[in-house]
N, C-alpha and C positions, 0 to 999 in steps of 0.2 A: 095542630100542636104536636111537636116532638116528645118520643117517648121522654127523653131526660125531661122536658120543660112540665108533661103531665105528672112527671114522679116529684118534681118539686114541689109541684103545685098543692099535689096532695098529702105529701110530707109536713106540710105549712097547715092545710085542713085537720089531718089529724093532730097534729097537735096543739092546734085551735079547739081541737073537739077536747081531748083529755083534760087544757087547762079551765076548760069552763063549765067542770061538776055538773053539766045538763047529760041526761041521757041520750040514747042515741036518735029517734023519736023526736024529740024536744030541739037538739040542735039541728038537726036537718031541717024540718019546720022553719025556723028563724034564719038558716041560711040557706034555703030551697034550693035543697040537694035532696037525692035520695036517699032514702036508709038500705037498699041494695046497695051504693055506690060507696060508701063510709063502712058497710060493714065487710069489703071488699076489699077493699085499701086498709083497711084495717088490719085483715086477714095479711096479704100481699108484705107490709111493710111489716111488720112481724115475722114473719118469714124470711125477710130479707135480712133481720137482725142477724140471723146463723151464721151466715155469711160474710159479714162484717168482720174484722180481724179482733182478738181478744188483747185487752189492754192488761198489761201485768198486773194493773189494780183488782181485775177481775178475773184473774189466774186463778186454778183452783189446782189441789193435790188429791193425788189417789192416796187413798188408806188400805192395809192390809188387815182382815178381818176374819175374824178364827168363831168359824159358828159349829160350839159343838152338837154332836148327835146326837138323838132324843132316846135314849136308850131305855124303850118303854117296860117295861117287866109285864109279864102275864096278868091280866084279871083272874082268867080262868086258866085250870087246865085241865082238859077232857081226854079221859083214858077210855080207851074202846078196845079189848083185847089185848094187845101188843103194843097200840100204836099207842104214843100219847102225844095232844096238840096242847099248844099253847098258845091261847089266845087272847090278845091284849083289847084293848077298847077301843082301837079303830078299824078293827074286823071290818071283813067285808061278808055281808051276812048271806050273799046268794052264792059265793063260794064255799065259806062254811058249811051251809046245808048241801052243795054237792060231794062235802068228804064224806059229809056223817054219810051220806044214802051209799058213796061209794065201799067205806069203809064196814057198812052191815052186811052189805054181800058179800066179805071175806068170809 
């Protein structure tokens, strides 16, 4: 069988398979095929949609889109001498604990 004549072949199965609401299991059973073979071609011609040219009906537009910055304010803020941090609530807490140890040996 030629690749085009298996690709029709199986274009005709799967959508013999879509329009008749059985799973995948249940239609291969009744039409002794395997369920490797169907979920293959299934895979395969889905794939192959990409590729297909897009129809102006199915055109879509880009949008511009303005995400602003989460401008978080301090929870805390820890004065040690001179320095002072300010730390908001998505700290990173094993960094944290390397200033303070660093910041006690001033």
């Amino acid at each position: 069988m030629k690749l085009n004549e298996n690709k029709e072949l199986w274009t005709q199965r799967v959508e013999e398979f879509k329009s008749s609401n059985l799973n995948q299991t249940t239609w291969c059973e009744k039409n002794n095929i395997k369920v490797s073979s169907l979920r293959y071609w299934l895979r395969k011609l889905d794939n192959n949609s990409f590729t297909k040219p897009v129809n102006s009906s199915d055109a879509f537009e880009f949008a511009c889109v303005s995400i602003a910055e989460d401008q978080a304010s301090p929870a805390v803020t820890l004065e040690i001498k001179d320095v002072r941090l300010a730390i908001t609530n998505d700290y990173d807490e094993v960094l944290l604990l390397k200033l303070i140890k660093t910041l006690k040996k001033l």
